[in-house]
VEXDREN-2710 file (C-alpha; in Angstrom, 1 decimal):
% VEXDREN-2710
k/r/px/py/pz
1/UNK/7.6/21.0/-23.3
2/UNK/4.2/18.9/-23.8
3/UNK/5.2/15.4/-25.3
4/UNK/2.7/13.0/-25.7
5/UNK/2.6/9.2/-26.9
6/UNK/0.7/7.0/-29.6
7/UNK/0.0/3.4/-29.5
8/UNK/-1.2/1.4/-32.5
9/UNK/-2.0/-2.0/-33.3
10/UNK/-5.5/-4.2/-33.5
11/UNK/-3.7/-6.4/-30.7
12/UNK/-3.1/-3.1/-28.0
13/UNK/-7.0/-2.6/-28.5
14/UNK/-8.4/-5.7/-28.8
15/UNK/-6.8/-7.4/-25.5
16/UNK/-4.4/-9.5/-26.8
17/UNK/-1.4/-8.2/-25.7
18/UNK/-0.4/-5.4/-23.2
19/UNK/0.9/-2.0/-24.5
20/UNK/3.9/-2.2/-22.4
21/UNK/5.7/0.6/-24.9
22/UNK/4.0/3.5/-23.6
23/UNK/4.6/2.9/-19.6
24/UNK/8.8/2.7/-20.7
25/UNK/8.4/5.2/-22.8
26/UNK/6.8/7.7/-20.2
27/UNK/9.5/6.0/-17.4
28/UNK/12.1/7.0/-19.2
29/UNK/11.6/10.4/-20.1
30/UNK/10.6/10.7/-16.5
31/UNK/14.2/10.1/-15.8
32/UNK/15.5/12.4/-17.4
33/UNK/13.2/15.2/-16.3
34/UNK/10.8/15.1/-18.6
35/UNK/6.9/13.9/-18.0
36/UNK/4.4/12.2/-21.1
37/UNK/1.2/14.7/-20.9
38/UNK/-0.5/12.6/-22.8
39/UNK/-1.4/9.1/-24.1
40/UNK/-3.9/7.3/-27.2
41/UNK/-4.0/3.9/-28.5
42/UNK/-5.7/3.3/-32.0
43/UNK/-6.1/0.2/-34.1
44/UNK/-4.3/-0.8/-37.5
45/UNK/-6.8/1.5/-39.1
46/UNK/-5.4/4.5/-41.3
47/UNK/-8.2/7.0/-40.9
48/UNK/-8.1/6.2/-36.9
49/UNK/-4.1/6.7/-37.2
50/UNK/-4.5/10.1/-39.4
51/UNK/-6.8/11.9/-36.8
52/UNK/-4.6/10.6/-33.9
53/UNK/-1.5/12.4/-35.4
54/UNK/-3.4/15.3/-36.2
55/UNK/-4.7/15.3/-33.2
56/UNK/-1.5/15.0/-31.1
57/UNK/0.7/17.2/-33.5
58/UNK/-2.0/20.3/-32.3
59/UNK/-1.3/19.7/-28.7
60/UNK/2.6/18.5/-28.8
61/UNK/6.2/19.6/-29.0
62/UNK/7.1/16.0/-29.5
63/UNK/4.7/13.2/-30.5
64/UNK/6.7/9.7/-30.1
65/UNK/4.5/6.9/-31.9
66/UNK/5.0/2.9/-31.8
67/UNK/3.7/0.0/-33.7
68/UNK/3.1/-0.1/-37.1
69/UNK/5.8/-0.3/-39.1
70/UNK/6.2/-4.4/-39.9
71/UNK/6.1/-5.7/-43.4
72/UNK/2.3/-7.2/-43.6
73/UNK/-0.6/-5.6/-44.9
74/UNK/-1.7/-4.7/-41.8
75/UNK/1.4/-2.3/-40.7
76/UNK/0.0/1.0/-42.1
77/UNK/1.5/3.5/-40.4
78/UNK/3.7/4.8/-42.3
79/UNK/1.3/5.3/-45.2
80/UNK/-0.7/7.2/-42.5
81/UNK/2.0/9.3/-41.2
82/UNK/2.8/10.5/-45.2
83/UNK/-1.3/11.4/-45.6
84/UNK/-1.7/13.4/-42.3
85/UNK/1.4/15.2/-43.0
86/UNK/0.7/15.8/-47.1
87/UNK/4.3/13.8/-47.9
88/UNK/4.4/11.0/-50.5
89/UNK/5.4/7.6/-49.1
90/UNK/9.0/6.8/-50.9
91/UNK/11.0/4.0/-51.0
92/UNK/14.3/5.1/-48.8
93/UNK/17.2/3.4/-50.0
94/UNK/19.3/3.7/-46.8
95/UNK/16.1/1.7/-45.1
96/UNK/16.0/-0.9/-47.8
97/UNK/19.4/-0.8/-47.3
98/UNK/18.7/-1.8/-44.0
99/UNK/16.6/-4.2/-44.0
100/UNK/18.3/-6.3/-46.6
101/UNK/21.7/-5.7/-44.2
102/UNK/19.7/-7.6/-41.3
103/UNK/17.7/-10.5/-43.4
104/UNK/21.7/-11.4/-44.4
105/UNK/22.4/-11.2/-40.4
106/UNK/19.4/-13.3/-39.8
107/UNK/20.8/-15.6/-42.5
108/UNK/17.5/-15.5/-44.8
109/UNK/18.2/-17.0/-48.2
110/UNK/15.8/-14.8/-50.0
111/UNK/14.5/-11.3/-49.1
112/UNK/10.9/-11.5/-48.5
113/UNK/9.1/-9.0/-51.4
114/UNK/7.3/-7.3/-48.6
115/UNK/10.1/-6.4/-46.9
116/UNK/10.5/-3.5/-49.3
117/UNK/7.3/-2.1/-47.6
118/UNK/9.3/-1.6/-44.8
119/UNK/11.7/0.8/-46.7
120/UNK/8.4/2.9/-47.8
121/UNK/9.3/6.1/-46.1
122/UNK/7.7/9.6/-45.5
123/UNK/9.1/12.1/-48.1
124/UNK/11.1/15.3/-46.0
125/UNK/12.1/12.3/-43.2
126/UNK/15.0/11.4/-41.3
127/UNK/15.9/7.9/-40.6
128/UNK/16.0/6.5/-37.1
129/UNK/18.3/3.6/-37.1
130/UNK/17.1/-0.1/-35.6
131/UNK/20.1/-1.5/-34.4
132/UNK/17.9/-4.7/-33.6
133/UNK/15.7/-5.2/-36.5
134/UNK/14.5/-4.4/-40.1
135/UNK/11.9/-1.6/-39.2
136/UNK/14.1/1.9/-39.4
137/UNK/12.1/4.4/-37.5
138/UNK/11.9/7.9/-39.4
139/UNK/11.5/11.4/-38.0
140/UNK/9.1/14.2/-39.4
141/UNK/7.9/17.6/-38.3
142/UNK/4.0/18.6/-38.9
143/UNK/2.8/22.0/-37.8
144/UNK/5.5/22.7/-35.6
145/UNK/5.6/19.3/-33.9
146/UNK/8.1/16.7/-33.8
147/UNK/7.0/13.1/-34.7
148/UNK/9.0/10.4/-33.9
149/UNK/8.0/6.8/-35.7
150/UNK/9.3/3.5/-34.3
151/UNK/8.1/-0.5/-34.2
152/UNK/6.7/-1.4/-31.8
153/UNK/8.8/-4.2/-31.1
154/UNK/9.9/-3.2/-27.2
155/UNK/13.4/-4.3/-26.7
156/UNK/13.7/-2.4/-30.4
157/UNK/11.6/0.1/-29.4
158/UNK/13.8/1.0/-26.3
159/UNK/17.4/1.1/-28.1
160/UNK/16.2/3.5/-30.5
161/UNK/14.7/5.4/-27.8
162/UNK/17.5/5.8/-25.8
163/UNK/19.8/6.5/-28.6
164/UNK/18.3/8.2/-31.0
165/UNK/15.2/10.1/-29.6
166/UNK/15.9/10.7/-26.6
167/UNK/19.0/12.5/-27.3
168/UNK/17.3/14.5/-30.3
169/UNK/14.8/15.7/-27.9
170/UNK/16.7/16.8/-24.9
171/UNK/18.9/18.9/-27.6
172/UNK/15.9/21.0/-27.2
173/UNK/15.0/21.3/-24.1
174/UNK/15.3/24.8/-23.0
175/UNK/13.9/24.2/-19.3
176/UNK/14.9/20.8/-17.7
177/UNK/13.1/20.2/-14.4
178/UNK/14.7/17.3/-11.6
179/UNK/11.9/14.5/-11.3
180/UNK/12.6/11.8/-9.0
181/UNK/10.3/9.3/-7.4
182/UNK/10.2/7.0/-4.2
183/UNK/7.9/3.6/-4.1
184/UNK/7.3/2.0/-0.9
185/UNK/5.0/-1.1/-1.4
186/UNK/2.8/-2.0/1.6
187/UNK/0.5/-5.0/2.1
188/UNK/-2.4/-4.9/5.3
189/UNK/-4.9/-1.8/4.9
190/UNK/-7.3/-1.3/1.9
191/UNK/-6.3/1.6/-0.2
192/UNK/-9.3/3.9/1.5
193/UNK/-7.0/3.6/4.6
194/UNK/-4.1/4.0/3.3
195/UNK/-5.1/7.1/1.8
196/UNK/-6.7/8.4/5.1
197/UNK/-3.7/7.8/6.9
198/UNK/-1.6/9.6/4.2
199/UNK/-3.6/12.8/4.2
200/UNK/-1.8/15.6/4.0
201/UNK/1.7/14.4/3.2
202/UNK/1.1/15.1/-0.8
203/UNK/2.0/19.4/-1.6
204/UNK/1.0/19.4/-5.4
205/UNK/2.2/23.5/-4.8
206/UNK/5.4/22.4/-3.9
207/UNK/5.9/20.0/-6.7
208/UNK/5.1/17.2/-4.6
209/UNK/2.4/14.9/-5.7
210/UNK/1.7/11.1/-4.1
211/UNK/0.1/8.2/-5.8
212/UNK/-2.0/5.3/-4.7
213/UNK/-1.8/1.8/-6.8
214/UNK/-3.7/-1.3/-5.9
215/UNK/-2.2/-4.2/-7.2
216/UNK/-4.2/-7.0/-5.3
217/UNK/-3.4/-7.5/-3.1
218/UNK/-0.4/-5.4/-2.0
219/UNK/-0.2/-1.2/-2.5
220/UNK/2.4/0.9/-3.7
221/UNK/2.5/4.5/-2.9
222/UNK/4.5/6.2/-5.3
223/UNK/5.9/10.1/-3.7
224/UNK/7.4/11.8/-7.0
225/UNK/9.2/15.6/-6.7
226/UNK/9.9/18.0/-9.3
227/UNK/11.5/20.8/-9.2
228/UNK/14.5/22.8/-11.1
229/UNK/17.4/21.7/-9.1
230/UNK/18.0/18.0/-7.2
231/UNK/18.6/19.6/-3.7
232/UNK/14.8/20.8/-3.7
233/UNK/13.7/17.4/-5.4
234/UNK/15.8/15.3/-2.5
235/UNK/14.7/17.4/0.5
236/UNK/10.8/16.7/-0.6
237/UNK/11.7/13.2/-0.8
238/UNK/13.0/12.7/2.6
239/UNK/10.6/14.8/4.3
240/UNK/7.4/12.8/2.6
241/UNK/9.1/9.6/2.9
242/UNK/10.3/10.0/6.6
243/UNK/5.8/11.0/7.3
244/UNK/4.8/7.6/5.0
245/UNK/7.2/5.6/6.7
246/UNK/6.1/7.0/10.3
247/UNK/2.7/6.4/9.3
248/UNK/2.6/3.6/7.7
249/UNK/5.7/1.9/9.4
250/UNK/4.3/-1.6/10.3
251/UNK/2.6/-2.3/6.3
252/UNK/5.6/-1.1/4.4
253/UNK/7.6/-4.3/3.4
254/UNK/9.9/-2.6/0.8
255/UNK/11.1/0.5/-0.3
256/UNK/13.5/-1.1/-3.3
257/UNK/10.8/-2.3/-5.3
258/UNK/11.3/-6.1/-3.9
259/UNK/8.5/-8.0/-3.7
260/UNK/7.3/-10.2/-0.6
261/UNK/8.3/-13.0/-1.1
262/UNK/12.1/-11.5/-1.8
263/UNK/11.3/-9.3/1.3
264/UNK/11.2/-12.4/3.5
265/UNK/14.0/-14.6/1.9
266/UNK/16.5/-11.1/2.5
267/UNK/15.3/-11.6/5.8
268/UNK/15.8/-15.6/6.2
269/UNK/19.2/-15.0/4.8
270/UNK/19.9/-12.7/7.7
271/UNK/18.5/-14.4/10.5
272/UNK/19.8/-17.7/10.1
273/UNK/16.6/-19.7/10.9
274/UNK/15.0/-22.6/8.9
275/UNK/11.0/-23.1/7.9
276/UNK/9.3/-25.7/7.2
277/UNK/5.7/-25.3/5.5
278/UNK/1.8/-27.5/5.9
279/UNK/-0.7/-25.8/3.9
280/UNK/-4.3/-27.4/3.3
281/UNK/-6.2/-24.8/1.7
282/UNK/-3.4/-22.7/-0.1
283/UNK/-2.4/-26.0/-1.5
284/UNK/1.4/-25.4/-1.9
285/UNK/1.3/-22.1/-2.7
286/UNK/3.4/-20.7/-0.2
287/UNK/5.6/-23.6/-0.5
288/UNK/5.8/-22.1/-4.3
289/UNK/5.9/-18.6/-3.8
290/UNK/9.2/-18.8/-1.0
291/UNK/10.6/-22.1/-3.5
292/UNK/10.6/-19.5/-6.5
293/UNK/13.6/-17.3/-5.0
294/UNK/16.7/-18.5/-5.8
295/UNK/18.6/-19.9/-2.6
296/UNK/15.7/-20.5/-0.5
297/UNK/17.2/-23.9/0.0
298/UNK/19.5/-22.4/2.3
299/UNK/16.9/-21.8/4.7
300/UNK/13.3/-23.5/3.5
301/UNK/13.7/-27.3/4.4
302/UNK/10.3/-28.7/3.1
303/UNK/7.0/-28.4/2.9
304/UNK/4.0/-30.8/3.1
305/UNK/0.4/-29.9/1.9
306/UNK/-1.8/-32.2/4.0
307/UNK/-5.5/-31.4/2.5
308/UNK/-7.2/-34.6/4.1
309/UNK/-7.6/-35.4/8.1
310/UNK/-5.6/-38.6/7.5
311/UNK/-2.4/-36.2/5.9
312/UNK/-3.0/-34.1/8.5
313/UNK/-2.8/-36.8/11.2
314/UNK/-0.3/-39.5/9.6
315/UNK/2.2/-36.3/8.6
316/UNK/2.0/-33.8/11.3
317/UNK/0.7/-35.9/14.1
318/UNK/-2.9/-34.1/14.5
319/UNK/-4.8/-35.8/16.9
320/UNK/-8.0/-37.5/15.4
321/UNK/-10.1/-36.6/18.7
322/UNK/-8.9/-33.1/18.2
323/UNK/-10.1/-33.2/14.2
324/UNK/-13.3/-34.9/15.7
325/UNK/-14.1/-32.0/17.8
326/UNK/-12.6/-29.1/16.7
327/UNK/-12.6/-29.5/13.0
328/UNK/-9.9/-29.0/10.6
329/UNK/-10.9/-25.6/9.8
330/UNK/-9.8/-24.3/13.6
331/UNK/-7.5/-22.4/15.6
332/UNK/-6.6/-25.7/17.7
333/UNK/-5.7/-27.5/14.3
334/UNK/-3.7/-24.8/12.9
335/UNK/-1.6/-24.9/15.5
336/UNK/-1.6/-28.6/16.0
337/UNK/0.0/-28.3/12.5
338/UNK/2.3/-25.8/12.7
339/UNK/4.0/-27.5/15.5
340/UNK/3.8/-30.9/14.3
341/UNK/5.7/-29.5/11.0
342/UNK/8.3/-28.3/12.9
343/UNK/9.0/-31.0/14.8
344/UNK/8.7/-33.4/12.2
345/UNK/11.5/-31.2/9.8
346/UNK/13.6/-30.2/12.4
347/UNK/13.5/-26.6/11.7
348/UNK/13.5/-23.5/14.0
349/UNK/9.9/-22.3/12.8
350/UNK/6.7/-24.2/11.6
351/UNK/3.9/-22.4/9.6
352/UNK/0.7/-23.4/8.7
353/UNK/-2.6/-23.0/7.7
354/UNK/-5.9/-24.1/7.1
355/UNK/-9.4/-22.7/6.1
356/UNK/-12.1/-22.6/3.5
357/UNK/-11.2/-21.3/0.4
358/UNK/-14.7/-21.5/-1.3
359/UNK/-16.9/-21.2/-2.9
360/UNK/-18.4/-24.1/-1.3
361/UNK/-17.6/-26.0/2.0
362/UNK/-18.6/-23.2/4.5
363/UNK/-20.6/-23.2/7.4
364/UNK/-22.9/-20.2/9.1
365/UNK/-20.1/-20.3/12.1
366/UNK/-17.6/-20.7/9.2
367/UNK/-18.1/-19.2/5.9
368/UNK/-16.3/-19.2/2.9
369/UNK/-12.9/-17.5/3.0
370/UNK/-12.3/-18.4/7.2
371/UNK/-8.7/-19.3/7.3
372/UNK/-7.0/-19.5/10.4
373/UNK/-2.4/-19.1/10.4
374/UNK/-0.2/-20.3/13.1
375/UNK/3.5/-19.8/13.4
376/UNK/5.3/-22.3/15.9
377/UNK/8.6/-21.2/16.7
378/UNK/11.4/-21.3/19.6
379/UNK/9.7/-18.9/21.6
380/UNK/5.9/-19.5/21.5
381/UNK/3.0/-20.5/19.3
382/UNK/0.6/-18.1/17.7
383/UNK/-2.5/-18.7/15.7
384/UNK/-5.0/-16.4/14.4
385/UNK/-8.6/-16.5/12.9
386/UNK/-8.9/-13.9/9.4
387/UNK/-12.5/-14.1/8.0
388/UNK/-11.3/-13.2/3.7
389/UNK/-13.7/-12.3/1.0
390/UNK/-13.6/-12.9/-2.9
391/UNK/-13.2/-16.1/-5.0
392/UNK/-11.4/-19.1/-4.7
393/UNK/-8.1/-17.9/-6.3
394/UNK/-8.5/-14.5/-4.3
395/UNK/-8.4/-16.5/-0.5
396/UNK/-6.1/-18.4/-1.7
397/UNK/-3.8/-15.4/-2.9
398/UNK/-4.4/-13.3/-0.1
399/UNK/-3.7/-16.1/2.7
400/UNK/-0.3/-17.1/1.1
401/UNK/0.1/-13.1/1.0
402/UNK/-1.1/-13.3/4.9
403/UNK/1.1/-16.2/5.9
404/UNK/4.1/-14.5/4.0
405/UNK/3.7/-11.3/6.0
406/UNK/3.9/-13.3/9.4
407/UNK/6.9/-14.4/8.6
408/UNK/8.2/-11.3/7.7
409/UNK/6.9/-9.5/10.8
410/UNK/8.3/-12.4/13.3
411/UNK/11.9/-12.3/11.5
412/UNK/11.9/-8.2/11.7
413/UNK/11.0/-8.4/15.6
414/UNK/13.8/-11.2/16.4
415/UNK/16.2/-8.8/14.4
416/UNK/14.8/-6.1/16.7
417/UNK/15.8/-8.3/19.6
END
C-alpha cells in the first residue's frame, strides 16, 4: 500500500514554524506496520494545493493531508480539494453543526460568521470528527485514491488520526508487514566514523536497513526491521543491535531514547556520589544542563562559575603563582579547580573546566576552541587537553557535552568495579 502525506500552510514553507505533522504522521503508521512513501509541503496557494493532490492521488492508495482547514481567508483547502476532485464545496450541516457545538463549549457569546467556512465541505464526503476543535476533517476518494483532510492543529491532528484514519485505513490493508525499530544514541566519533565502523551490519535484502542522524552534537543510529511476522523482525533486531553495541560499545550512552544529561543523573542516582561543578568558559552550562533534571538535588550540591583569576583564586583556592605561570587556560589550572571545588563543597567528585571559547582570546600555542576538563575524585585526578572547532555557542555546547560524558564514563567504570 503506497501512502503518502501533504503539508500546507505559508508558515511550513516560509520558516516560521516546524511541520511537526508529517514526522507523527509517518511514526505512527510506522507502528502499525505501515511506512509514508512519500512527503510535499505547499503554501496557502490553491493552484499549488490542486496539482499536489493530483499529484499524490496518481501515485497513492491513501493520501493523508493537514493544514488548511481554519476559518480565515487564508485556509483554502477545502475549496482546493472540491476543484481537484470536480465536487462542489457545500455547506455540511453535521460540520456546522459542529462547530457551533464547540464555540458553546469554548463559551463564545456569538458565533464568529466565518466560522461557517469551516462547515464548507466537499460534495460526495464523509465527515471525520474533531473531538478537539471546530475544523471536522472530511474523507474523499479521487481516481482510486483515498484522501484524508484534517487541521493542521497537531494534538487535533493526532486524535483524529488515531481514531478515525487510522482505523479506516488498516480496514484495508490486505498485507500487513511487522516494522519495528531500535535507536541507540552515541556521542564521541563524527558520523564518517561511525558509519565506517558500522559497515556491514545494515542487510536492506533482508529487510534490515540502518540509519545515521547527526543531531550536533550527539548521533543516533536508528536499525529498523520489516518483515511479515515479529519473530523475523525481533531476531534482526538483536543480531544488529548485539554488532552496534559491540562496535560501538564505549560512545553509546542510551538505547531508551534518554538524553545525556538523564543518562548521567540515572547514573548519579545509582551510585550514590555527590558533584560539585567550576566552569569558566561554559559559563554555567553544565551547572544548567545536570540542574534541569528533576532530583538532581539529590546528588548535585553546587556549582560555581569562576570566569576571572581572582574567582578562580578567592573560590577554589588557585594559586596566583600557578595562574602567573601556567595560565588559566591549562592543564595545571583545570585541575587546580577541580580539586579545589571539591574540597570546598564537600562532595565525592569535582569537575571543571576551562578554555577558550572564541572567537577571540586565542593564542598560536592556544587557539580558539582549546578547553582543557578535569575530574577530581576519591581515587585520582585526571585532566585532559581537547583542541574543538566551530563558533562560540558550538565550544561551548560541545565541552558541556564533553564534560557530561566524563562523568558518565567515570560513574559506568565505578559501577564496573
Amino acid at each position: 500500500m503506497k501512502i503518502s502525506t501533504l503539508s500546507i500552510g505559508d508558515e511550513l514553507i516560509c520558516g516560521q514554524i516546524t511541520d511537526t505533522n508529517a514526522g507523527t504522521i509517518a511514526s505512527v503508521l510506522l507502528t502499525e506496520g505501515l511506512r509514508v512513501q512519500r512527503h510535499l509541503t505547499v503554501g496557502d496557494n490553491e493552484p499549488d494545493i490542486m496539482d499536489a493532490l493530483n499529484e499524490l492521488g496518481r501515485s497513492s492508495d491513501m493520501v493523508i493531508v493537514t493544514g488548511g482547514l481554519g476559518p480565515t481567508a487564508d485556509d483554502m483547502t477545502s475549496r482546493a480539494a472540491a476543484r481537484a476532485t470536480g465536487r462542489r464545496l457545500v455547506i455540511n450541516e453535521d460540520a456546522r453543526a459542529h462547530v457551533r457545538l464547540i464555540s458553546a463549549k469554548l463559551e463564545s457569546l456569538i458565533v464568529c460568521p466565518l466560522s461557517d467556512k469551516q462547515a464548507m465541505i466537499p460534495t460526495k464526503s464523509s465527515l471525520i470528527p474533531n473531538p478537539n476543535g471546530t475544523a471536522c476533517g472530511f474523507q474523499l476518494m479521487h481516481n482510486g485514491s483515498f484522501m484524508f483532510f484534517m487541521p493542521g492543529v497537531p494534538s487535533e491532528m493526532l486524535v483524529m488520526l488515531r481514531e478515525s484514519v487510522i482505523p479506516f485505513i488498516l480496514e484495508r490493508v490486505t498485507r500487513k508487514r511487522v516494522i519495528r525499530s531500535l535507536s541507540l544514541n552515541l556521542f564521541g566519533p563524527c558520523e564518517a566514523e561511525v558509519d565506517e565502523l558500522l559497515a556491514g551490519i545494515a542487510r536492506p535484502e533482508l529487510g534490515l536497513n540502518m540509519g545515521i542522524c547527526v543531531t550536533y552534537p550527539w548521533i543516533r543510529v536508528t536499525l529498523r526491521a520489516e518483515a511479515d511476522n515479529p519473530d523475523t523482525v525481533s531476531e534482526l533486531l538483536d543480531s544488529a543491535g548485539s554488532l552496534v553495541r559491540e562496535r560501538l560499545s564505549e560512545y553509546i550512552f542510551s538505547d531508551s531514547g534518554a538524553g545525556m544529561d538523564e543518562t548521567v543523573a540515572e547514573l548519579f542516582r545509582g551510585g550514590c556520589l555527590t558533584l560539585a561543578l567550576a566552569e569558566s568558559c561554559t559559563g554555567g552550562l553544565i551547572a544548567k544542563r545536570i540542574t534541569d533534571i528533576p532530583g538532581s538535588s539529590a546528588y548535585f550540591l553546587e556549582g560555581v562559575v569562576t570566569y576571572g583569576n581572582a574567582a578562580k583564586m578567592r573560590l577554589l583556592g588557585v594559586p596566583s603563582d600557578l595562574l602567573d605561570t601556567k595560565g588559566a587556560v591549562s592543564s595545571e589550572c583545570a585541575s587546580a579547580m577541580a580539586k579545589g571545588v571539591r574540597a570546598a563543597a564537600g562532595s565525592d567528585l569535582g569537575l571543571a573546566v576551562t578554555g577558550i571559547a572564541g572567537p577571540d582570546g586565542g593564542t598560536e600555542e592556544k587557539p580558539a576552541g582549546t578547553v582543557f576538563i578535569s575530574l577530581a575524585a576519591p581515587d585520582g585526578c585526571w585532566t585532559k587537553r581537547f583542541q574543538f572547532h566551530g563558533s562560540r555557542d558550538e565550544v561551548r555546547v560541545i565541552t558541556a557535552w564533553t564534560a557530561l560524558d566524563w562523568l558518565r564514563r567515570y560513574l559506568l567504570q565505578r559501577a564496573v568495579n
